[in-house]
C-alpha positions as CSV (number, residue, x, y, z in Angstrom):
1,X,-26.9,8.6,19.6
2,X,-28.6,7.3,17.0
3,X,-26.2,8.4,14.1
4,X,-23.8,6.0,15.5
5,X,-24.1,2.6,14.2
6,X,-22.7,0.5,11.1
7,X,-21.3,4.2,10.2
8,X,-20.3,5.1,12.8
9,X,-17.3,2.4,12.2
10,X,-16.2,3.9,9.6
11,X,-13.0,6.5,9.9
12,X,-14.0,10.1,9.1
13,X,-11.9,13.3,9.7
14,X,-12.1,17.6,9.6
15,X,-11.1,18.7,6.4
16,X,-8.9,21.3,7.5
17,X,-6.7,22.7,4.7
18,X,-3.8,20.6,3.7
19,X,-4.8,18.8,7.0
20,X,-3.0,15.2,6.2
21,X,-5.2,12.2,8.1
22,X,-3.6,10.1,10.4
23,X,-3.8,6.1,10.2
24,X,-7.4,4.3,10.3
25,X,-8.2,1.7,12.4
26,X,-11.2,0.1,13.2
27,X,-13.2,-1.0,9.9
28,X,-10.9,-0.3,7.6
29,X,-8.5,-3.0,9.3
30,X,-7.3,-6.2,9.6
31,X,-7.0,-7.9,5.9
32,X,-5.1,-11.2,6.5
33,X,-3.1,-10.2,3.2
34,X,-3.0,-5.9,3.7
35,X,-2.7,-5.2,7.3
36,X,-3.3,-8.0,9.8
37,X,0.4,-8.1,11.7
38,X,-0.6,-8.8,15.3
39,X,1.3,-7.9,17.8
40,X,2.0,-11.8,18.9
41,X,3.3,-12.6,15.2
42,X,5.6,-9.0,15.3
43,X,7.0,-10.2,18.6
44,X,7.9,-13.7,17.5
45,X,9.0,-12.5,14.6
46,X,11.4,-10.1,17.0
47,X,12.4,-12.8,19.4
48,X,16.3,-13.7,19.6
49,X,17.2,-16.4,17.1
50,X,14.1,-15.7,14.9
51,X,14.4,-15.2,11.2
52,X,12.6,-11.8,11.0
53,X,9.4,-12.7,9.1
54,X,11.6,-13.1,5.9
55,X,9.1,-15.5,4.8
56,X,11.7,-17.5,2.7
57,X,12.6,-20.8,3.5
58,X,16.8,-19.8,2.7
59,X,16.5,-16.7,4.9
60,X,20.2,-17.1,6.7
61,X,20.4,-17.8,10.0
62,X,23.6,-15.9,10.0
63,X,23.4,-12.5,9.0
64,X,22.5,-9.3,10.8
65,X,19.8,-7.4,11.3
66,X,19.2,-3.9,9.8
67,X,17.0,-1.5,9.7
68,X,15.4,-0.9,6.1
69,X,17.0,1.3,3.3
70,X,13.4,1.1,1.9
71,X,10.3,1.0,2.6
72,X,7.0,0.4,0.3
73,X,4.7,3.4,2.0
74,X,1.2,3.1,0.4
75,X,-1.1,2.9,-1.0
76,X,-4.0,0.5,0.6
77,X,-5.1,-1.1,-2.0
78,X,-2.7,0.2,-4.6
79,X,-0.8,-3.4,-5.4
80,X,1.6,-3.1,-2.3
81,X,1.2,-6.9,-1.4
82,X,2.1,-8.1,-5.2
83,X,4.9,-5.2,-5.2
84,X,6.2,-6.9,-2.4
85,X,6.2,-10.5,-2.9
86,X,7.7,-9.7,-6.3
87,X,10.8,-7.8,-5.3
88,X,11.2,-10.6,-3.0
89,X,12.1,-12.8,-5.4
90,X,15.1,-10.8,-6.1
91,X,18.4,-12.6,-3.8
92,X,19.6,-9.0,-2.9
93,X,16.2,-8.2,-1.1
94,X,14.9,-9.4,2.2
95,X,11.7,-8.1,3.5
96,X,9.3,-8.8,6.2
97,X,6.1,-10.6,5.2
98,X,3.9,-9.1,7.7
99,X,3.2,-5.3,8.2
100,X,5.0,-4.3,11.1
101,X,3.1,-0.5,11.3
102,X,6.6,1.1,13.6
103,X,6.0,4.5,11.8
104,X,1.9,4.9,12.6
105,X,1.0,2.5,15.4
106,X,4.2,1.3,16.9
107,X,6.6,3.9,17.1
108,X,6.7,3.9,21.1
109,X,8.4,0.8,20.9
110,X,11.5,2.4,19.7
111,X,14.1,1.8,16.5
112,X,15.9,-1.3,18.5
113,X,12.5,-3.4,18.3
114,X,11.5,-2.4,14.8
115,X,15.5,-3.7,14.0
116,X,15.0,-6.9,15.7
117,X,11.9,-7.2,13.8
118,X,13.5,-7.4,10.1
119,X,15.4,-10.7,8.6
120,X,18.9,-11.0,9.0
121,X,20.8,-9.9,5.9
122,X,24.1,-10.0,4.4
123,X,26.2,-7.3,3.0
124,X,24.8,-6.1,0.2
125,X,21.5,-6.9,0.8
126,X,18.6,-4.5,1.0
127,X,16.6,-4.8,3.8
128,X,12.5,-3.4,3.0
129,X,9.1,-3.5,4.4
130,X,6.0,-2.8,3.6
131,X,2.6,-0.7,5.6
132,X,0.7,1.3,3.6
133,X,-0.7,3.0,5.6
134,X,2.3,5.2,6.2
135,X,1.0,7.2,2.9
136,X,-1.5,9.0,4.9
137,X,-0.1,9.1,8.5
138,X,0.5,12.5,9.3
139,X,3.8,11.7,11.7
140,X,5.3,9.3,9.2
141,X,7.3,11.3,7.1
142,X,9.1,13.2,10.0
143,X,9.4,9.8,12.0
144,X,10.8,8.3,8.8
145,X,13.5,11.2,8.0
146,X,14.9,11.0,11.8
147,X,15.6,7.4,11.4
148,X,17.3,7.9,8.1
149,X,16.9,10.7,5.5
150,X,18.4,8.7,2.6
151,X,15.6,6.1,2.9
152,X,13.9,5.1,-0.1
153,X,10.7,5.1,-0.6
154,X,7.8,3.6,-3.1
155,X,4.3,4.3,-3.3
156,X,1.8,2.0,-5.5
157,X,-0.7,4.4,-6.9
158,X,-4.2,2.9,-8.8
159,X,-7.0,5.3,-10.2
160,X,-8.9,6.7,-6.8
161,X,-11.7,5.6,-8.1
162,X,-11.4,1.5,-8.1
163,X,-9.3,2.1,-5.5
164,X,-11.7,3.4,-2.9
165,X,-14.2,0.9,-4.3
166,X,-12.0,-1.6,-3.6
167,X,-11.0,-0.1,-0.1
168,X,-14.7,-0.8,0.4
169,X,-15.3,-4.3,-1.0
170,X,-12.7,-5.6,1.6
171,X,-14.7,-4.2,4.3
172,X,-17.9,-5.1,2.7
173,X,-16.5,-8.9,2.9
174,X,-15.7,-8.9,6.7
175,X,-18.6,-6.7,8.0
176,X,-22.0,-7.4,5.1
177,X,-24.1,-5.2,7.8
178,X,-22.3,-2.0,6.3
179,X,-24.2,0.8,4.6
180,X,-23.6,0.5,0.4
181,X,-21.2,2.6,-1.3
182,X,-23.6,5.1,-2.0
183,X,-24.4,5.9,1.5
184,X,-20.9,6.1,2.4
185,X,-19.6,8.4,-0.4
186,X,-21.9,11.3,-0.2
187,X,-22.7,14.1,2.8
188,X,-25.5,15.2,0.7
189,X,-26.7,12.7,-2.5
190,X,-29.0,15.4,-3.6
191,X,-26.6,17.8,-4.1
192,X,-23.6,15.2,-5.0
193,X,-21.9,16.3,-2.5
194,X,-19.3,13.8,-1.7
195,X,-17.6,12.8,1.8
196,X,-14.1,13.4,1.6
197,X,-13.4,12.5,5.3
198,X,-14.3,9.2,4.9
199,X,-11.2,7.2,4.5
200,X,-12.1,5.3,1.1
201,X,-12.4,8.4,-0.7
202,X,-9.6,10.4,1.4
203,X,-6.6,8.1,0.8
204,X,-7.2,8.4,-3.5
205,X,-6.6,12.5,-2.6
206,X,-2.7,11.5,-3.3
207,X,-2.0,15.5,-3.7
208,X,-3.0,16.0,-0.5
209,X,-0.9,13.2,1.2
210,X,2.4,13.6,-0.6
211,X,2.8,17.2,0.3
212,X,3.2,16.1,3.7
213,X,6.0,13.5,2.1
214,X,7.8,16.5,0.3
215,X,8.5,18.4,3.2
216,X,10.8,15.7,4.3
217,X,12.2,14.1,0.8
218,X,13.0,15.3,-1.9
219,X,11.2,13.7,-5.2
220,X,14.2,11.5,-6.4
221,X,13.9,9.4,-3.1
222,X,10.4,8.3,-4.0
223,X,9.3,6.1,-6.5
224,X,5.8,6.0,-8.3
225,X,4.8,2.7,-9.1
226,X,1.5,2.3,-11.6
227,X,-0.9,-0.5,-9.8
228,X,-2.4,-0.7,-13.3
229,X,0.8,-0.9,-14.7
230,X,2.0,-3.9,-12.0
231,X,-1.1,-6.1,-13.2
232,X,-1.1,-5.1,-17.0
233,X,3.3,-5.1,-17.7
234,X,4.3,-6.4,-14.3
235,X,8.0,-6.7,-15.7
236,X,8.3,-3.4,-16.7
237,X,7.3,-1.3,-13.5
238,X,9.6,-4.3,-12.0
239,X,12.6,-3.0,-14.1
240,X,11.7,0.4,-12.9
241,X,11.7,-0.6,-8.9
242,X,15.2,-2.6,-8.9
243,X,16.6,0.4,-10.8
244,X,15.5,2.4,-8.2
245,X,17.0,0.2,-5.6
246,X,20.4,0.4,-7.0
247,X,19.3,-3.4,-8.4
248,X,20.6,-5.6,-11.2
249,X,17.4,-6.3,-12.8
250,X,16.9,-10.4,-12.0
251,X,13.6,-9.9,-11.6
252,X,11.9,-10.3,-15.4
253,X,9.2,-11.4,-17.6
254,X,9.9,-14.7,-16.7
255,X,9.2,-14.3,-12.9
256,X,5.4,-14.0,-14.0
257,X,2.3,-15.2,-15.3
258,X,-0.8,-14.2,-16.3
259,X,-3.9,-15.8,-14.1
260,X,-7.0,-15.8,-16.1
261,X,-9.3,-17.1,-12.9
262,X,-7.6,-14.1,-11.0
263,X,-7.4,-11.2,-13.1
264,X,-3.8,-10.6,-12.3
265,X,-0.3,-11.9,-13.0
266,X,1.4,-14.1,-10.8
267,X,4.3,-15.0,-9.5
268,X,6.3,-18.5,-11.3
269,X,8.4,-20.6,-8.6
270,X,10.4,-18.2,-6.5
271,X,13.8,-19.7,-6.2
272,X,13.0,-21.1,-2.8
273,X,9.7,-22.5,-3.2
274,X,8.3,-25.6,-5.2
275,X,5.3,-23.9,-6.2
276,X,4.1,-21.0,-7.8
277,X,3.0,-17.9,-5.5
278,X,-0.7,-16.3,-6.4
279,X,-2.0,-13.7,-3.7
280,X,-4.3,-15.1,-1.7
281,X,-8.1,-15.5,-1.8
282,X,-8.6,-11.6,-0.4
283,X,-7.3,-10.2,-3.5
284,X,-8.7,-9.8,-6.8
285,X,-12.0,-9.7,-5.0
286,X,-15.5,-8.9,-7.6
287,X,-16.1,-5.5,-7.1
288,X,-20.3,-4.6,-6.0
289,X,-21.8,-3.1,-8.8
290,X,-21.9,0.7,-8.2
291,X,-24.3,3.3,-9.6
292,X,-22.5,4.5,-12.5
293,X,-23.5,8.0,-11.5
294,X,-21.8,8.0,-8.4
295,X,-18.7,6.7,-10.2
296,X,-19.0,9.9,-12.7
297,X,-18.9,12.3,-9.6
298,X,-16.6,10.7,-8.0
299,X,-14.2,11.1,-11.2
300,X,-14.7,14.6,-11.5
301,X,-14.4,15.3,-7.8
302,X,-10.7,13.5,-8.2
303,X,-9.6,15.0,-11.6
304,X,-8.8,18.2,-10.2
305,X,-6.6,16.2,-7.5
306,X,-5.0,13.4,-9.9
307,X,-3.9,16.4,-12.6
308,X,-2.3,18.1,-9.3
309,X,-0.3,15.0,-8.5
310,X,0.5,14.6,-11.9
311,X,2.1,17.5,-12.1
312,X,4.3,17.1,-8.4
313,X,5.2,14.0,-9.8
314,X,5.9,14.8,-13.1
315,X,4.0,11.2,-14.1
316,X,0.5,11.1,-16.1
317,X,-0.9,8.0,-14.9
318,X,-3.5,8.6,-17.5
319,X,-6.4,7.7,-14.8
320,X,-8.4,10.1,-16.5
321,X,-8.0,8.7,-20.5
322,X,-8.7,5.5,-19.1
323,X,-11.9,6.7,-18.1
324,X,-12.7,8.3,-21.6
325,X,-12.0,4.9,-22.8
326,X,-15.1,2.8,-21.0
């Protein structure tokens, strides 16, 4: 009926009680750079003789292929893509470019075609990928843990807040005819009530999702990563995730520079390119102002939330102090 429409694109789910949602699709789809793998490029990049969507020009042809020993889970929007183009710059990582989506959307096709989908690597190498959405796919822990329960696995969390309004600028720039931010957030503006079923605002409810992730893993197998941190000391949280890996930490200071047009640090030559690697035009996208009272609710309806996942994580991300600082 008539409620349908430009919202009626968007995602929403029940809130049942420590109900976990299960992968988007439709509007909250598709970035070229987040989550665009089509099913042509995943099956090209799974043919025989292909070179698994390394995306490096010295990816060997010899080699085998394995399934990953890690996996970057989440978050949309979080700094996955600039997580994973700088940890491929270390020589003892090969990951697949694209998003191949096994554990949410693909998982029919079965543990032989998500293999053949991976580069070839050599002993020693770690093999990764990255879909974010897995962060908030209800099946993907349990699917994950039958394939291998000594997986490792990293989440990129950013303040909810820029975050979800982020979530929505990318939308905003592939479908203009959307409702604002406004609209979208709230069940009831009057009462500032705000829509936690829509999937900008639910996926920022990390508490929620990582319960679901701790009924499979324990803590030590997953690693925190600050998206603030990756833009503002992009070395450091570096240092943390090749430690995690089991990696010798080749990936430095000197990997990186700061963009001033962008906003963001980025990448020097990688080894095997001759120039240097910014994200592409999709990212670091200007923001649409928001009503700076809709931001303030939208704070206090996370705090509760963020001080929860602070404490399972035993990490203060310090979303909150940030705040007090603007």
């Amino acid at each position: 009926g008539s409620g349908e429409g430009a919202a009626g694109a968007w995602p929403r789910s029940p809130l049942a009680p420590g109900e976990v949602i299960t992968a988007q699709s439709g509007a909250f789809e598709r970035d070229p750079q987040e989550s665009s793998t089509t099913d042509e490029e995943l099956s090209r990049a799974g043919s025989p003789g292909s070179r698994g969507g390394g995306g490096s020009s010295t990816t060997p042809d010899y080699g085998e292929k394995r399934l990953p020993q890690a996996l970057i889970i989440g978050v949309k929007k979080g700094g996955t893509r600039a997580l994973l183009e700088a940890i491929r710059a270390h020589p003892d990582v090969r990951a697949v470019g694209t998003e191949p989506h096994f554990f949410d959307r693909n998982y029919e096709k079965g543990l032989e075609w998500y293999r053949n989908v991976m580069p070839k690597t050599l002993e020693g190498q770690i093999t990764m990928e990255k879909t974010p959405s897995y962060f908030v796919t209800n099946e993907a822990p349990k699917r994950i843990h039958s394939m291998a329960k000594d997986t490792k696995l990293i989440v990129v969390v950013r303040n909810p807040v820029t975050r979800a309004i982020s979530d929505y600028t990318q939308t905003l720039s592939k479908k203009p005819e959307i409702p604002t931010f406004e609209v979208l957030a709230f069940k009831n503006r009057t009462l500032g009530l705000i829509d936690a079923s829509w999937s900008a605002i639910r996926i920022g409810i990390y508490a929620l999702h990582l319960e679901n992730w701790l009924q499979y893993f324990p803590l030590s197998q997953i690693l925190f990563v600050s998206g603030e941190r990756l833009i503002t000391d992009p070395a450091g949280e570096m240092a943390k995730v090749q430690d995690f890996l089991g990696l010798k930490r080749i990936v430095t200071e000197k990997h990186f520079y700061f963009n001033k047009t962008k906003g963001f640090p980025c990448l020097k030559k990688p080894e095997d390119s001759s120039a240097p690697r910014c994200l592409g035009k999709s990212k670091g996208r200007t923001h649409p102002k928001i009503d700076p009272d809709v931001i303030h609710r939208l704070r206090k309806f996370y705090k509760p939330f963020n001080v929860m996942f602070y404490q399972m994580t035993g990490q203060d991300f310090q979303w909150e102090q940030e705040e007090s600082d603007k």
